[in-house]
C-alpha positions in Angstrom: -33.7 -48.6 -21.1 -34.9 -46.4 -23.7 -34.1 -42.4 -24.2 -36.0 -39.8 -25.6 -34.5 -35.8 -26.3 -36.9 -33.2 -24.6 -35.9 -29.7 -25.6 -36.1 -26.9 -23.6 -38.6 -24.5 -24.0 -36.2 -21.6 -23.7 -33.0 -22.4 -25.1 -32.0 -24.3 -28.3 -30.3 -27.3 -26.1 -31.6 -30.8 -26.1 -31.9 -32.4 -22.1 -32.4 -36.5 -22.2 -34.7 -37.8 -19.7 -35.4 -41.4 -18.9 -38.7 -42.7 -20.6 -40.0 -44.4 -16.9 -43.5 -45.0 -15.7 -43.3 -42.2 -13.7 -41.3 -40.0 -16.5 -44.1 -37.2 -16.4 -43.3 -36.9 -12.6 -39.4 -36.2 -13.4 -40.0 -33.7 -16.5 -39.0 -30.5 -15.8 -41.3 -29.4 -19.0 -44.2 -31.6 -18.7 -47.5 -30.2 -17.3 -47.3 -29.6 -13.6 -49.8 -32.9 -12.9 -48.3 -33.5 -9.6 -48.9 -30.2 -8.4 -51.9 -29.9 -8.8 -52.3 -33.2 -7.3 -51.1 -31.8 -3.8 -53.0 -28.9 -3.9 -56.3 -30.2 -4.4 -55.3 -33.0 -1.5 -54.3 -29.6 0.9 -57.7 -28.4 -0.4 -59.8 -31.3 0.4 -57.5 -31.7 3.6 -58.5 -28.1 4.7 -61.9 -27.9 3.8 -63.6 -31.1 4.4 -63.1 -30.9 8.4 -64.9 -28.1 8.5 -67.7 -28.8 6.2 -68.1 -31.7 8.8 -68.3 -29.2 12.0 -71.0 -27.1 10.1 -73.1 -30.1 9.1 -73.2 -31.3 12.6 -74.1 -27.8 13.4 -77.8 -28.7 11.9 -78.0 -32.0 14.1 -81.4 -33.0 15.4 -79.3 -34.6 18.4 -77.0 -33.5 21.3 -74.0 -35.1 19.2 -70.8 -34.4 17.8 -69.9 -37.3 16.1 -73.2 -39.1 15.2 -75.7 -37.5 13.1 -79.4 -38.3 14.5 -81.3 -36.0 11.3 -81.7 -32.6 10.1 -82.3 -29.8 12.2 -81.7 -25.9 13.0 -82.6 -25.7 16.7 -78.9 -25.0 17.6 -79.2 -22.0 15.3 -82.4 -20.0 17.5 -85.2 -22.8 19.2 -83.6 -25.1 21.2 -82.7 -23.4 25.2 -78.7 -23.6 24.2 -78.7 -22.6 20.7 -77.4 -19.0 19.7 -80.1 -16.8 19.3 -81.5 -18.3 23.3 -78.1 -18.8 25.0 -76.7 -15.1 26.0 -72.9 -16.0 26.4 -73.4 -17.5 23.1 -75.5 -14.4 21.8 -73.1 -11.6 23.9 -69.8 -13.5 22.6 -71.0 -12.9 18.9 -71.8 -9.5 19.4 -68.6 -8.6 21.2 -66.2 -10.1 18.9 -67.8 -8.6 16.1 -67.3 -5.1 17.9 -63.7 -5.4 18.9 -63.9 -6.5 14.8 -64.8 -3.1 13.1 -63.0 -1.0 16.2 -60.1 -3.1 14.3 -61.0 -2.1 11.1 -61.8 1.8 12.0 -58.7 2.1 13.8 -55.9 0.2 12.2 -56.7 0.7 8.8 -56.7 4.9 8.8 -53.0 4.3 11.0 -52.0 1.5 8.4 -52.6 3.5 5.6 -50.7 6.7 7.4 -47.3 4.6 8.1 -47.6 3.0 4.8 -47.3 6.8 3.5 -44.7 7.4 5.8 -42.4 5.0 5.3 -42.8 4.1 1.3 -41.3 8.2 1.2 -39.1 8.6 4.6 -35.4 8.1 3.0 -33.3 9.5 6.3 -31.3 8.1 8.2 -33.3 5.7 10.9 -35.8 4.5 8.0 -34.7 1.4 8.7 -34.5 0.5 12.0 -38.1 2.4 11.9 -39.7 -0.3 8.8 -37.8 -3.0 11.0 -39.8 -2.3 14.3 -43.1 -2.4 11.9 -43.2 -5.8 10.7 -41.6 -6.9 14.4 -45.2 -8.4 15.4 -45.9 -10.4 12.2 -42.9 -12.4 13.5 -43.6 -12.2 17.0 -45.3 -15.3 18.7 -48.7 -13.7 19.6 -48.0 -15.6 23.0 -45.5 -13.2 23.7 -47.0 -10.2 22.4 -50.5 -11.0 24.8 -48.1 -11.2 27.7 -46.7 -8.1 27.1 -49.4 -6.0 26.2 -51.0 -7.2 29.9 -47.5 -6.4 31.2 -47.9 -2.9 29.4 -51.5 -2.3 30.8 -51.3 -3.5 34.4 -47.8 -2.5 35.3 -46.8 0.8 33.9 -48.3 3.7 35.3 -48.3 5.6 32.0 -51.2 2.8 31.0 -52.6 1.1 33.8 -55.5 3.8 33.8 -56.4 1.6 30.5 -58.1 -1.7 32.3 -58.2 -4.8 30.9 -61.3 -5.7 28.9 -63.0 -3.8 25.9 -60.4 -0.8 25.3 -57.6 -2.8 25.8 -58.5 -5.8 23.8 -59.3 -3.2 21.0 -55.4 -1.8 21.4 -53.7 -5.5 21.2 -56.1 -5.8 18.1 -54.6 -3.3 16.1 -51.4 -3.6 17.8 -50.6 -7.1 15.8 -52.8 -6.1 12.6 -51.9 -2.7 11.6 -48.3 -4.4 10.1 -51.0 -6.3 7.1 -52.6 -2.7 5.9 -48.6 -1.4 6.4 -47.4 -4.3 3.9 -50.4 -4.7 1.8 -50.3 -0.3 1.5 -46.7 -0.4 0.8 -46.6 -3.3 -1.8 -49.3 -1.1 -3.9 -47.7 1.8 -3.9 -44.7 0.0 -4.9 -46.0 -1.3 -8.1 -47.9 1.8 -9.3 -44.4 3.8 -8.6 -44.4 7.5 -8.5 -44.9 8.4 -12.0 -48.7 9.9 -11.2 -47.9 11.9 -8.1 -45.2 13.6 -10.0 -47.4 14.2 -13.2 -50.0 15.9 -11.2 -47.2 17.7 -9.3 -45.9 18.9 -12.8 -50.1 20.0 -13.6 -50.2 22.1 -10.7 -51.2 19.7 -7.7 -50.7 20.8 -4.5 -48.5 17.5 -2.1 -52.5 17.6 0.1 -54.6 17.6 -3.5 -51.9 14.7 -5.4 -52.4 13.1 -2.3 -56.4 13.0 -2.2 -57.0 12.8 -5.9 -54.2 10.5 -7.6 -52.2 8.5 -4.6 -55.3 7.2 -2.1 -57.7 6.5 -5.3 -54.8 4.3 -7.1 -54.7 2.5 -3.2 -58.3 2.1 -2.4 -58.1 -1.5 -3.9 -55.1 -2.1 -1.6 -57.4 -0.5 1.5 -60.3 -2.4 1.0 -58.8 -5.7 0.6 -56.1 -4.9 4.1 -59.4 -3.7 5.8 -60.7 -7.6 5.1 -58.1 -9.1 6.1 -58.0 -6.9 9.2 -61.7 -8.0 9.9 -60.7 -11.7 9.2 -58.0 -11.7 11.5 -59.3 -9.8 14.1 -62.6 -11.8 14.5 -60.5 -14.9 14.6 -58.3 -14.1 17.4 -58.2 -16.1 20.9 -54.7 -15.2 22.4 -54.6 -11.6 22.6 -58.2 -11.3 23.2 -57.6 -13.8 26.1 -54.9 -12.3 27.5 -56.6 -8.6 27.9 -60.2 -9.8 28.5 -62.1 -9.2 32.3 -64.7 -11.6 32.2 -68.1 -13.2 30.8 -68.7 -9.4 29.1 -65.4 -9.4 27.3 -65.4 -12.8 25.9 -65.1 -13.3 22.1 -66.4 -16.4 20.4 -62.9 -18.2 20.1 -62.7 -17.9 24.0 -66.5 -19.3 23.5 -65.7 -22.0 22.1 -62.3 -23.1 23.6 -64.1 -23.1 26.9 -66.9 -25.4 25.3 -64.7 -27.9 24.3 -63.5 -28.0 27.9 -66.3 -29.6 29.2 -69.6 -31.1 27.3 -70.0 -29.3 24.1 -73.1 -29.3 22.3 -73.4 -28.6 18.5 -74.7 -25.4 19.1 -70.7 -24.7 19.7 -70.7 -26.1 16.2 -73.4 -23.5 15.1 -71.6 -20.5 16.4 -68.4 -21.4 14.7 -70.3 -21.8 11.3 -71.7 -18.1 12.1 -68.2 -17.2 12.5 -67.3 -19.0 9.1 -70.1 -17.5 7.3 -69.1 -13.5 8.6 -65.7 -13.9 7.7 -65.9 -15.5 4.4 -69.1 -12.8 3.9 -66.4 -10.2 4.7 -63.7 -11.3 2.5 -65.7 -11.5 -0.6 -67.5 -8.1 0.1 -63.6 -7.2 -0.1 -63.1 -8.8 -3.3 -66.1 -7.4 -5.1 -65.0 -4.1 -4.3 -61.5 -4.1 -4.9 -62.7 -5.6 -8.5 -64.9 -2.7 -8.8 -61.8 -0.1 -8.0 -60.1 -2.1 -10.3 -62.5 -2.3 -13.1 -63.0 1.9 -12.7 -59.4 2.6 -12.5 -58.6 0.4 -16.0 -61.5 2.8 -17.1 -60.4 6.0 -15.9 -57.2 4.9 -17.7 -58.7 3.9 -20.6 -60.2 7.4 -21.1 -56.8 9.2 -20.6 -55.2 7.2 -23.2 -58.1 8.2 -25.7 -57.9 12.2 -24.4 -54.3 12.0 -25.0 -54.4 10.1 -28.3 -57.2 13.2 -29.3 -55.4 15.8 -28.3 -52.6 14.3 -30.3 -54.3 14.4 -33.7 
């Protein structure tokens, strides 16, 4: 069997490696073909089954699994379809609302504690960063449980009922930790260098704040605030657990009860509504964080040429 020396990119040394048919699998240095192999299979693996669920969405039929033609009467003309059936109609509506209560409420908090403690240095900073990130590793089993626990049990909140309110408090209770790590990362990488300039300008802690810190961070808010949305409209445990009835029921509780007994594809239909809001929502995100992005390199841009003026 034949050798061949490979050198390494980085170093001077020479590395042999066995000429075999599968020799570019083995290279360390080779182009990553393999990888990309798997990624595109997890792609295809991901995406086809639900391509599949919205096209039968557009079924002339009552089926699932056999397409009888093209139609959109699940979508608004047949009796069952979205727009007619009001549990349908009522669960899209409410799960949108609990949604943006997410958003309003979690994101203004996330962005608060993010402040807090990316600057708290004391003693207890710790323990207190610690008990943040607790319910991104907490089975959301166990955090539904409690949460019911917490608002039927103890008399400090059993005047919050189950339903609406509450299913708005577990919603921001499990999604306020993404806008806390999202917040913190960003301020992270853009350090502390510009709050201190504008301290050494003259800035007041409230006006650094407002003008330099939250506009360098609004890319970092906008995208948590998606991701908030995207999560929040997707959630069946919590929203299980603290719903009252018919007039609390998201559409993952929709369409987990469908399945139960003889779904039709307008179950299909509502998930591809759900699909369409939340990818809507997450490129809305992207498109403005770009923007932020593209006016901060430019606010930048035009510093650098004040500063190279002022120079000469």
């Amino acid at each position: 069997m034949s050798e061949s020396a490979v050198p390494a990119p980085a170093a001077g040394r020479t590395f042999t490696v066995w000429q075999r048919p599968s020799g570019w699998v083995v290279n360390p240095w080779g182009k990553p073909r393999f990888l990309v192999l798997i990624t595109w299979a997890y792609m295809v693996w991901a995406i086809v089954p639900v391509i599949i669920a919205i096209q039968f969405s557009f079924n002339d039929g009552r089926s699932r699994t056999v397409w009888q033609g093209f139609s959109t009467q699940w979508y608004w003309s047949n009796p069952d379809s979205i727009w007619n059936n009001a549990e349908l109609r009522d669960a899209l509506v409410h799960s949108l609302t609990l949604a943006a209560w997410d958003v309003v409420i979690a994101v203004p908090l996330g962005v608060t504690l993010a402040l807090g403690l990316a600057r708290w240095r004391s003693r207890g900073s710790g323990s207190a960063n610690f008990l943040m990130l607790f319910p991104l590793v907490t089975p959301e089993i166990v955090m539904g449980v409690s949460l019911l626990l917490l608002f039927t049990q103890l008399p400090p909140f059993t005047h919050i009922h189950t339903g609406g309110p509450a299913q708005v408090l577990g919603h921001v209770t499990f999604s306020i930790s993404y806008v806390v790590v999202i917040v913190r990362g960003r301020m992270f990488s853009i350090g502390r260098e510009y709050e201190e300039a504008a301290a050494d300008l003259g800035a007041s802690p409230g006006v650094a704040l407002w003008k330099v810190l939250l506009p360098l961070l609004m890319p970092a808010i906008v995208a948590s605030a998606a991701i908030v949305f995207a999560i929040s409209i997707d959630d069946f445990v919590i929203s299980q657990w603290l719903s009252s009835g018919p007039s609390t029921t998201t559409v993952p509780m929709e369409i987990y009860d469908a399945t139960r007994a003889a779904p039709t594809p307008a179950t299909n239909a509502i998930a591809t509504v759900m699909v369409i809001v939340t990818l809507t929502s997450v490129v809305a995100g992207f498109l403005v964080w770009r923007a932020f992005a593209r006016g901060q390199h430019g606010a930048s841009q035009s510093t650098m040429r004040d500063f190279a003026a002022f120079d000469v």
